[in-house]
MOPAC internal coordinates of N, CA, C and O (Angstrom, degrees):
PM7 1SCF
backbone

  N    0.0000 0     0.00 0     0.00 0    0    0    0
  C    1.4631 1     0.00 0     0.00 0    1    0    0
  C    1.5182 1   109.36 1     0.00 0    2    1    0
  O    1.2310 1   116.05 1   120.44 1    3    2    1
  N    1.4046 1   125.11 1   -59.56 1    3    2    1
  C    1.5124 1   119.29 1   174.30 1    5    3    2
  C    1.6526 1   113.44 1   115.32 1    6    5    3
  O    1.2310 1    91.66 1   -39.01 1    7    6    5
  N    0.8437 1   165.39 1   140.99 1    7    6    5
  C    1.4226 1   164.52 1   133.12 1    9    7    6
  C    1.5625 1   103.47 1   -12.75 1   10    9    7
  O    1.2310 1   135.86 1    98.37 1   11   10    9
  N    1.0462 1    86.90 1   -81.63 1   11   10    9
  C    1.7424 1    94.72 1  -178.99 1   13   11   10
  C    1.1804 1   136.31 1   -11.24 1   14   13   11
  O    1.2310 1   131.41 1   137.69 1   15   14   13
  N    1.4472 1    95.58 1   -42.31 1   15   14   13
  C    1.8781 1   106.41 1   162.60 1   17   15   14
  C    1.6351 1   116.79 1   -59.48 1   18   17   15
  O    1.2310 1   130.52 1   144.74 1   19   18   17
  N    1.1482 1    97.30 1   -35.26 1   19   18   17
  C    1.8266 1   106.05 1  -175.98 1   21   19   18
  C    1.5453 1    98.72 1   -60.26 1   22   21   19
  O    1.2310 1   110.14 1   135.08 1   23   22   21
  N    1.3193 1   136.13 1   -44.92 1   23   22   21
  C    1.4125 1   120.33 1  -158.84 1   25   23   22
  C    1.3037 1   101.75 1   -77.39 1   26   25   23
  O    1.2310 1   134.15 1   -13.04 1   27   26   25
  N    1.2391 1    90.25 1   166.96 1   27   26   25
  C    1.7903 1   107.31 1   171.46 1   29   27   26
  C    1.6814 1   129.24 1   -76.58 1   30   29   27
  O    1.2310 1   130.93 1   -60.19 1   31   30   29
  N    1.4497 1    96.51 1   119.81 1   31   30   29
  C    1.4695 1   103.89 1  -175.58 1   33   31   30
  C    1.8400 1   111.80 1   -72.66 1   34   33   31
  O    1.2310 1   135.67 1   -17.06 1   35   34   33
  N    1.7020 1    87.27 1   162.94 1   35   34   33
  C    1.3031 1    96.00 1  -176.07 1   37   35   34
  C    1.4122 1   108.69 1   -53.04 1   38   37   35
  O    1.2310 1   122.76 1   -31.49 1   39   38   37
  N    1.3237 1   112.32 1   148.51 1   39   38   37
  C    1.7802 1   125.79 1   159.27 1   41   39   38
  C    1.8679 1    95.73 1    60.38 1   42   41   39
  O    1.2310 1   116.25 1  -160.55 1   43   42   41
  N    0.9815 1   124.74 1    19.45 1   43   42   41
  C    1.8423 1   134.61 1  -179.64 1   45   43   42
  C    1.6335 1    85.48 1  -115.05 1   46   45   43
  O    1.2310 1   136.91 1   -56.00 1   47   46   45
  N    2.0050 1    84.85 1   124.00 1   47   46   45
  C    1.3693 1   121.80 1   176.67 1   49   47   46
  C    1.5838 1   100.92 1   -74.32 1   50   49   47
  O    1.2310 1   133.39 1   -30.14 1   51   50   49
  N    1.7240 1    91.72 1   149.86 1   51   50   49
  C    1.4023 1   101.33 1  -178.14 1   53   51   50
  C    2.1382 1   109.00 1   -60.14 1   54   53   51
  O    1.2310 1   125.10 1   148.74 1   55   54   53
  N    1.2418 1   107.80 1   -31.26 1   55   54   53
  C    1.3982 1   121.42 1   166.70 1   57   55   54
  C    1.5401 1   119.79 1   -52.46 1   58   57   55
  O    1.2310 1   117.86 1   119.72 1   59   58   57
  N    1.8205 1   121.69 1   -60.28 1   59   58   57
  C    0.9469 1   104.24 1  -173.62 1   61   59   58
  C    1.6721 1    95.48 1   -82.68 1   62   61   59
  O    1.2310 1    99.01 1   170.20 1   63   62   61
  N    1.1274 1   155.35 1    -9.80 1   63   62   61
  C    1.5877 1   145.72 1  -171.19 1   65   63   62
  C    1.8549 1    94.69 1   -81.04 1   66   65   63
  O    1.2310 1   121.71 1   136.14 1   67   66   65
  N    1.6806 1   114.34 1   -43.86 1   67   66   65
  C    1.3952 1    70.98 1   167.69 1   69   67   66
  C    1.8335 1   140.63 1  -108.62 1   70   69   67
  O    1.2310 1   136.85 1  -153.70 1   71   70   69
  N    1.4897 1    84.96 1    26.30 1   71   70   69
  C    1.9126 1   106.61 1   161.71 1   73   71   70
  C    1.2882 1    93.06 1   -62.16 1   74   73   71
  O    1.2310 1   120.16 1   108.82 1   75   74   73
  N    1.2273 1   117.31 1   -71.18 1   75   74   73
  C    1.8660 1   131.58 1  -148.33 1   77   75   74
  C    1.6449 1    99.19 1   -55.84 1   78   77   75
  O    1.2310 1   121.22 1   146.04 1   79   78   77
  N    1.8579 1   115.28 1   -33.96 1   79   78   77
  C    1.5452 1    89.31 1  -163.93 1   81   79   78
  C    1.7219 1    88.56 1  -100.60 1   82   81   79
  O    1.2310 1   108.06 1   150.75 1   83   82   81
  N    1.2135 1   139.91 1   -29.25 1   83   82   81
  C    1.4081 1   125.90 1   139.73 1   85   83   82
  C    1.8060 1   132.60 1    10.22 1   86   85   83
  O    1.2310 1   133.10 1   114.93 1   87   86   85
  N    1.2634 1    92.29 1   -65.07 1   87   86   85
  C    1.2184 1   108.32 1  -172.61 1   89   87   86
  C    2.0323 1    91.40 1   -87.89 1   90   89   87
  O    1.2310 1   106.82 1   130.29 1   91   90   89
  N    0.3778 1   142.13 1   -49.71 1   91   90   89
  C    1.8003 1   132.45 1   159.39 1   93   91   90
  C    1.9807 1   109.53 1    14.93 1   94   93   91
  O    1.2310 1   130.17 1   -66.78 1   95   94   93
  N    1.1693 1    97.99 1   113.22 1   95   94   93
  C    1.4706 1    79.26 1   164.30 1   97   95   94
  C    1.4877 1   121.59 1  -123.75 1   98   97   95
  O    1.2310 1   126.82 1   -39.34 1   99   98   97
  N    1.2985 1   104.48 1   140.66 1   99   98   97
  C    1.8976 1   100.90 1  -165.48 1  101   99   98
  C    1.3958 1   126.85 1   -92.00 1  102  101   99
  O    1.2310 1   135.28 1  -151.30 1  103  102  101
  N    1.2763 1    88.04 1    28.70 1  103  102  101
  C    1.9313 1   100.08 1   177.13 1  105  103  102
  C    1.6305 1   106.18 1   -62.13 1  106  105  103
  O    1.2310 1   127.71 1   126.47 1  107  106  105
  N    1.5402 1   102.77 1   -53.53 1  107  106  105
  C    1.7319 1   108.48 1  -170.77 1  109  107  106
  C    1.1795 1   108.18 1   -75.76 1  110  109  107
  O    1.2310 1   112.77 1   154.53 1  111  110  109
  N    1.5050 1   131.25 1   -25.47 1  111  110  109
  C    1.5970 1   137.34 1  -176.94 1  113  111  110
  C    1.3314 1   114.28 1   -28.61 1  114  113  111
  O    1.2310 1   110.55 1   -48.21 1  115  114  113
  N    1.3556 1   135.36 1   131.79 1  115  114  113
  C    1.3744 1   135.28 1   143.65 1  117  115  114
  C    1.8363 1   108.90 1   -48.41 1  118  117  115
  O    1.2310 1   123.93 1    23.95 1  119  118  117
  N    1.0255 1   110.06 1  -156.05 1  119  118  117
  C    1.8534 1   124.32 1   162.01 1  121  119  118
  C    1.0082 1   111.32 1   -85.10 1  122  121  119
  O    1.2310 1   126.49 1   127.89 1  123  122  121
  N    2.0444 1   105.12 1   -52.11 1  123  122  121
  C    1.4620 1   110.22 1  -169.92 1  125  123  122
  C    1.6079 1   103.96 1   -67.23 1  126  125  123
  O    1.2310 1   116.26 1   152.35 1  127  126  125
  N    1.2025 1   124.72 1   -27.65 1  127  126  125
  C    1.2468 1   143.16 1  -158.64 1  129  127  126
  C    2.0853 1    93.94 1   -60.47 1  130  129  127
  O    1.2310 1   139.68 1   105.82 1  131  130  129
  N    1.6627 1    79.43 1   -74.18 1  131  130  129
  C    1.6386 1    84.61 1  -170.78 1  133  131  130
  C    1.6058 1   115.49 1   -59.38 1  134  133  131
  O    1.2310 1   121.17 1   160.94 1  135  134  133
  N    1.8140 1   115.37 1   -19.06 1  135  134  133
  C    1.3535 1    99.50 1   178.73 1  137  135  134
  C    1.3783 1   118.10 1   -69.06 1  138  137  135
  O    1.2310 1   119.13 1   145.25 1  139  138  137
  N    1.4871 1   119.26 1   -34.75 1  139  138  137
  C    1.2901 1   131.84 1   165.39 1  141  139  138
  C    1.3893 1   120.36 1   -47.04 1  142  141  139
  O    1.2310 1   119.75 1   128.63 1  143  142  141
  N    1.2747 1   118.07 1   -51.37 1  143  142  141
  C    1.0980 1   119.84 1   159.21 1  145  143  142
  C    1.5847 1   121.04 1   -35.85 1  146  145  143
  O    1.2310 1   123.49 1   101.44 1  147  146  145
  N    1.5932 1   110.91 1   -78.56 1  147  146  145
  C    1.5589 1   113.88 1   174.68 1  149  147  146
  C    1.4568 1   125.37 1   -63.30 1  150  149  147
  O    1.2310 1   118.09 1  -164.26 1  151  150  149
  N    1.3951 1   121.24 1    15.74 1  151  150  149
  C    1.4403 1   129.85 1   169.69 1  153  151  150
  C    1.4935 1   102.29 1  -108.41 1  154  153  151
  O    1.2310 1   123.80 1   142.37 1  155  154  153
  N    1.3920 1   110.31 1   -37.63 1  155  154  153
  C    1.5634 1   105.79 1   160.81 1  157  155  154
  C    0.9778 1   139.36 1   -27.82 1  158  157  155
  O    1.2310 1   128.15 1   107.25 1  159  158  157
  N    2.0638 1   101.92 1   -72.75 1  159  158  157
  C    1.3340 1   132.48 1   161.17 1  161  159  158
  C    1.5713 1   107.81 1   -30.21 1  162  161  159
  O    1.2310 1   113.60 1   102.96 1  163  162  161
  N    1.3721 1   129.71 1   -77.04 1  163  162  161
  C    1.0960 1   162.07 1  -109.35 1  165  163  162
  C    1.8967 1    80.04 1   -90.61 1  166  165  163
  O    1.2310 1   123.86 1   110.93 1  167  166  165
  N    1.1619 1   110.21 1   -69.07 1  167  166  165
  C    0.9972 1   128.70 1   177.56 1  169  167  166
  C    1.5823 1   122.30 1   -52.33 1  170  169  167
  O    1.2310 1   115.05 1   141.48 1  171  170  169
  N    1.3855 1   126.98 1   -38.52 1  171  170  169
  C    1.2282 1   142.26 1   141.62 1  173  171  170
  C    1.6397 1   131.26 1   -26.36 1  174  173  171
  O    1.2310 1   132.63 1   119.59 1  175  174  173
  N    1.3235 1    93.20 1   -60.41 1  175  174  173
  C    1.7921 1   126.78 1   167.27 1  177  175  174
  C    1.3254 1   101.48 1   -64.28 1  178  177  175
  O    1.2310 1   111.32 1   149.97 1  179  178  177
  N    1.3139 1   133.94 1   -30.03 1  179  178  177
  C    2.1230 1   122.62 1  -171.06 1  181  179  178
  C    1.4785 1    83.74 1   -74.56 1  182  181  179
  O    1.2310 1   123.98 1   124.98 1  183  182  181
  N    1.4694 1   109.97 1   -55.02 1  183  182  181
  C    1.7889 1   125.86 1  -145.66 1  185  183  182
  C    1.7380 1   103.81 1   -51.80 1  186  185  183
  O    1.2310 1   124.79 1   134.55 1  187  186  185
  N    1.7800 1   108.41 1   -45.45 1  187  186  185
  C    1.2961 1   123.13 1  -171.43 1  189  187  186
  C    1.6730 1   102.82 1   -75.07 1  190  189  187
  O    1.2310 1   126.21 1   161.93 1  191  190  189
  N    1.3599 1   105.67 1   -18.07 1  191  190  189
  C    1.7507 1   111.68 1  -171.56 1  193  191  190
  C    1.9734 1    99.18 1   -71.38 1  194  193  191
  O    1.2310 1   139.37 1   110.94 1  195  194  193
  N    1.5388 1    80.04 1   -69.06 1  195  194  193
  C    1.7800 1    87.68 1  -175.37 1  197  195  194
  C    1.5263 1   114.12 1   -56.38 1  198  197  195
  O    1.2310 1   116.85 1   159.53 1  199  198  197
  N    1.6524 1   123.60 1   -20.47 1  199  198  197
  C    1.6080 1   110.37 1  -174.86 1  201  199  198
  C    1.4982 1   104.34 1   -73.01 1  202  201  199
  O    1.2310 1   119.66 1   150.76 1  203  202  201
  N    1.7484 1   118.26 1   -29.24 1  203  202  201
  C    1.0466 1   116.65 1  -177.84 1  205  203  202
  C    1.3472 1   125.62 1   -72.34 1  206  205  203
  O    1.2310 1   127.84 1   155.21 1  207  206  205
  N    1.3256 1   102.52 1   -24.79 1  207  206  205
  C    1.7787 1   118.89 1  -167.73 1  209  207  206
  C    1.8888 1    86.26 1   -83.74 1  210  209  207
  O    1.2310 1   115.67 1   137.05 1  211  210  209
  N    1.0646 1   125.82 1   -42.95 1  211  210  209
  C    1.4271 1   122.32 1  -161.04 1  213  211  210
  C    1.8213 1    89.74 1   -80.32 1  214  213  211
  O    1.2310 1   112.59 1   142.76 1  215  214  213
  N    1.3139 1   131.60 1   -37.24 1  215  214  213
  C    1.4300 1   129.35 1   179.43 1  217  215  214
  C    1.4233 1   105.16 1   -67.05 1  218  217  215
  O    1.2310 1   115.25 1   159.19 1  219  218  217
  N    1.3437 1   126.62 1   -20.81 1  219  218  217
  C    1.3569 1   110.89 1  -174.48 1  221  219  218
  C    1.4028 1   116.19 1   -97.65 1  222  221  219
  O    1.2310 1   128.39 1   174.68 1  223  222  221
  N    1.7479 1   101.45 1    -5.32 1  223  222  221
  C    1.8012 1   102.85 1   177.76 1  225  223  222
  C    0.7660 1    98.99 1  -101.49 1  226  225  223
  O    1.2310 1   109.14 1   166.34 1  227  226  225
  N    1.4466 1   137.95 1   -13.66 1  227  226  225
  C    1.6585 1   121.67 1   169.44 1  229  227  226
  C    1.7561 1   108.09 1   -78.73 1  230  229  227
  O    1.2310 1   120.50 1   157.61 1  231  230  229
  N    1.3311 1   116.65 1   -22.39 1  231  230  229
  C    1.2592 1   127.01 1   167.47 1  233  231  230
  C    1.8110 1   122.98 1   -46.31 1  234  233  231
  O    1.2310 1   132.83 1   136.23 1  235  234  233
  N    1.4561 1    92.82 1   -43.77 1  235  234  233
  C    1.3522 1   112.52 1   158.13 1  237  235  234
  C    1.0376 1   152.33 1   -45.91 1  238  237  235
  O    1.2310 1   132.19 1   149.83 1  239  238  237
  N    1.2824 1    94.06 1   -30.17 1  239  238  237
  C    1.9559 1   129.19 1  -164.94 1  241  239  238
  C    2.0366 1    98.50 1   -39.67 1  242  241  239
  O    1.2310 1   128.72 1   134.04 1  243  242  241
  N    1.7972 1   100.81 1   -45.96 1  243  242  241
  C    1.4503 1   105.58 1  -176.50 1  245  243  242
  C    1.6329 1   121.15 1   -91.21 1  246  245  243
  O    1.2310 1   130.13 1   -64.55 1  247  246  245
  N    1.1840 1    98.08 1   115.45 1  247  246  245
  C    1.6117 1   111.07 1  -163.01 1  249  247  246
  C    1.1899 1   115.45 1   -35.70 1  250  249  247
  O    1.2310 1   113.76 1   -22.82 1  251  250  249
  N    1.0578 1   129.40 1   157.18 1  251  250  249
  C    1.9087 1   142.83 1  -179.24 1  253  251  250
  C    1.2329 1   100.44 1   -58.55 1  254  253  251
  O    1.2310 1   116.65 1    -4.15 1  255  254  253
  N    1.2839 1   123.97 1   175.85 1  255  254  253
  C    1.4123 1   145.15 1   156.67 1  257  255  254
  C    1.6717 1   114.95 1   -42.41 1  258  257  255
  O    1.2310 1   128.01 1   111.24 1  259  258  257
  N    2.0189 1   102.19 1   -68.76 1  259  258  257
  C    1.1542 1    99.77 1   166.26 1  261  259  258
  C    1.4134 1   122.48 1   -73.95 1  262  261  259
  O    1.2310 1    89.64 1  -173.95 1  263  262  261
  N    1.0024 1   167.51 1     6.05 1  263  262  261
  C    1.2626 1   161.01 1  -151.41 1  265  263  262
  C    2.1547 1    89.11 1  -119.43 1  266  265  263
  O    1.2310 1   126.69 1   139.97 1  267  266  265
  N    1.3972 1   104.75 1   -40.03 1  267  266  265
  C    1.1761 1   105.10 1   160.54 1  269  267  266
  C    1.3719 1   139.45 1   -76.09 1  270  269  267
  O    1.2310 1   124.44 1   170.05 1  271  270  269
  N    1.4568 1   109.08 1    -9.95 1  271  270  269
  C    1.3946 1    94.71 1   158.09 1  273  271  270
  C    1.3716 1   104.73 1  -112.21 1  274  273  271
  O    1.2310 1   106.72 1   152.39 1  275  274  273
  N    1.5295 1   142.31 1   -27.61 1  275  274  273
  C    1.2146 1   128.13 1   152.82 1  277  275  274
  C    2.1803 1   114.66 1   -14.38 1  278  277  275
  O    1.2310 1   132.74 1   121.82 1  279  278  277
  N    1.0894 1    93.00 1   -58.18 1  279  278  277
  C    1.7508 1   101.94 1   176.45 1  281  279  278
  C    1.8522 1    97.73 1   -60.83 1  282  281  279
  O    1.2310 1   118.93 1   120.10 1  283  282  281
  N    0.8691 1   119.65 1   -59.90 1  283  282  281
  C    1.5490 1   108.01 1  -168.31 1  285  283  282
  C    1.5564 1   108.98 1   -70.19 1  286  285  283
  O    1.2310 1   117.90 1   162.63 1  287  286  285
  N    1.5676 1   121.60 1   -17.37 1  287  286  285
  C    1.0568 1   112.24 1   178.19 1  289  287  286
  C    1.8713 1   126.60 1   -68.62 1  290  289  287
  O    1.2310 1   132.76 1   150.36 1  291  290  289
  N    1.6032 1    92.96 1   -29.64 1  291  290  289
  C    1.4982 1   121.08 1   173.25 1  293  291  290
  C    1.3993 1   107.53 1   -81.08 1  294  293  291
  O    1.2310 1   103.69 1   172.25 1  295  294  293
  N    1.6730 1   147.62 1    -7.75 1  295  294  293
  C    0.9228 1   152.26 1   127.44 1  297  295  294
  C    1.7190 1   131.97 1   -26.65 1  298  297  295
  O    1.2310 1   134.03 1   137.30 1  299  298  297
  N    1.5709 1    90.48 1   -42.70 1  299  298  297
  C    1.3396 1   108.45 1  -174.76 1  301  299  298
  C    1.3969 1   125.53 1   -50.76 1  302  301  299
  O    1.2310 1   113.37 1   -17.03 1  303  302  301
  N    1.3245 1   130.14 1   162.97 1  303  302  301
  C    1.7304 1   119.28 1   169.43 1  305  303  302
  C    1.3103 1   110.47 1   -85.07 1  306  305  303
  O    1.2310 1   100.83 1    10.18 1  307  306  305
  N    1.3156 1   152.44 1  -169.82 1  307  306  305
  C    1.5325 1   138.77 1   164.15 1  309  307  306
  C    1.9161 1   103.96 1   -60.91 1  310  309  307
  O    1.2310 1   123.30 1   124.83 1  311  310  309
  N    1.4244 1   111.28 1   -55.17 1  311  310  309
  C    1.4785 1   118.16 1   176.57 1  313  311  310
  C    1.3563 1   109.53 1   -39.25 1  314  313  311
  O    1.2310 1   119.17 1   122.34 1  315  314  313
  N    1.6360 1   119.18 1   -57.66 1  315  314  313
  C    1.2908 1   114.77 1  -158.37 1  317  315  314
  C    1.6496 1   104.74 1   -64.63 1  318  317  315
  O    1.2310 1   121.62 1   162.00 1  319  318  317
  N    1.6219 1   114.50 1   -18.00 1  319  318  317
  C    1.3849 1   112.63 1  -158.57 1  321  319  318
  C    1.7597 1    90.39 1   -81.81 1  322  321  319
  O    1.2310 1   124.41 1   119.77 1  323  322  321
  N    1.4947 1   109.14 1   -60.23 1  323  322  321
  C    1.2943 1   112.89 1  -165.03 1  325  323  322
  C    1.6808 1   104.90 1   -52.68 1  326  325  323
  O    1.2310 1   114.90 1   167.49 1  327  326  325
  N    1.4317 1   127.28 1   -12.51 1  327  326  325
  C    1.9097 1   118.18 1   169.08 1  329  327  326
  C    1.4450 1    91.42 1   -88.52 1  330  329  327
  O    1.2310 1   114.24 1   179.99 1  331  330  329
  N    1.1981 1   128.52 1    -0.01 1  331  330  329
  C    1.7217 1   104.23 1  -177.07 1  333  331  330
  C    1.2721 1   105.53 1  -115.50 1  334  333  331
  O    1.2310 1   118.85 1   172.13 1  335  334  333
  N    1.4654 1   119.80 1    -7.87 1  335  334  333
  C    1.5800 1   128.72 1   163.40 1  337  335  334
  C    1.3543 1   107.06 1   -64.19 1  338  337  335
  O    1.2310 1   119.60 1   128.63 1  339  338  337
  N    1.2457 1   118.37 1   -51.37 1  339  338  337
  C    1.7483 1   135.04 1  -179.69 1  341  339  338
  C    1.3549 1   105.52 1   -73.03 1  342  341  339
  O    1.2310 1   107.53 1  -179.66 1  343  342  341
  N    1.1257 1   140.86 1     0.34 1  343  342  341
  C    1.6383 1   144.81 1   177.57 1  345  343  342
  C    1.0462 1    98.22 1  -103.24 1  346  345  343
  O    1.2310 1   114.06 1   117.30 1  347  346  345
  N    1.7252 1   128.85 1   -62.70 1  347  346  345
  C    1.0689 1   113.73 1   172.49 1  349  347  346
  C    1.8521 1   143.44 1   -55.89 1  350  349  347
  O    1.2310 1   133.54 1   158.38 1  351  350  349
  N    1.2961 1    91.44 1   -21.62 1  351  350  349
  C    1.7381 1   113.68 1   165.31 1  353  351  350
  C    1.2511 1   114.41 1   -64.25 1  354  353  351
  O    1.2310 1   124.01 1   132.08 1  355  354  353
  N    1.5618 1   109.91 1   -47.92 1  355  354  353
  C    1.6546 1    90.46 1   171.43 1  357  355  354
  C    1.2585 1   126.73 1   -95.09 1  358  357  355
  O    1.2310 1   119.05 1  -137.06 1  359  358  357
  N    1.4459 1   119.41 1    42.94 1  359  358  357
  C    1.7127 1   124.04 1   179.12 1  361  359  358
  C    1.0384 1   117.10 1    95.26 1  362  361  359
  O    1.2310 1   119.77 1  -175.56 1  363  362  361
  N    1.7353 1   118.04 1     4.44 1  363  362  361
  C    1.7555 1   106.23 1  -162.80 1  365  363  362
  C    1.4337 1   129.69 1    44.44 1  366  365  363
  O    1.2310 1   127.64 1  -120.97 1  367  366  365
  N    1.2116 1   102.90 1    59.03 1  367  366  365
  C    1.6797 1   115.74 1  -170.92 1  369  367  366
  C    1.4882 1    95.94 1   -63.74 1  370  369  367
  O    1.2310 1   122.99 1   -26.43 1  371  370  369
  N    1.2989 1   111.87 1   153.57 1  371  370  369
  C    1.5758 1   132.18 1   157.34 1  373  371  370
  C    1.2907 1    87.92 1   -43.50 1  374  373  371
  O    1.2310 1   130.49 1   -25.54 1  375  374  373
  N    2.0875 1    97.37 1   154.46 1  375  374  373
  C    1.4875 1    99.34 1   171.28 1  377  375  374
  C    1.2862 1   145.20 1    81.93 1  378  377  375
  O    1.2310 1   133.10 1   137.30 1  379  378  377
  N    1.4991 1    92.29 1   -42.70 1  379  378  377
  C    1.6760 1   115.66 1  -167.62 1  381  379  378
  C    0.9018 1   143.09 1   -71.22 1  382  381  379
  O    1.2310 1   120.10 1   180.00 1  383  382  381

């Protein structure tokens, strides 16, 4: 089989490269065969780790809940703050 097969082909998503070496079966493998193989894998699995970790901070980009009302709170006039100081004192009732 060769190493070579293990790496990642051109324009092949980190997803389908590690379907393709997934589906691998290690009956015919040498040692060197299968270590290549599981350094592949291994290596496959960081690539799919970090696209996700880097997709979820760009996911981020739009501020939290609080960070959004932190901003509207600094919006406020002094009045509007001191009824939303007192809203929040009594539980933030519905309505209120």
């Amino acid at each position: 089989m060769g190493e070579a097969n293990f790496t990642q082909r051109d324009g092949e998503s980190t997803a389908a490269w590690l379907a393709r070496l997934q589906k691998v079966g290690l009956g015919g493998l040498t040692r060197e065969e299968r270590a290549a193989l599981l350094g592949a894998e291994q290596a496959a699995r960081g690539q799919a780790g970090q696209e996700r970790r880097d997709a979820e901070a760009l996911g981020r980009a739009e501020p939290t809940p609080l960070e959004q009302a932190r901003g509207a709170y600094r919006r406020l006039s002094p009045a509007e703050r001191e009824q939303f100081i007192l809203w929040l004192a009594r539980g933030a009732p519905e309505g209120g």
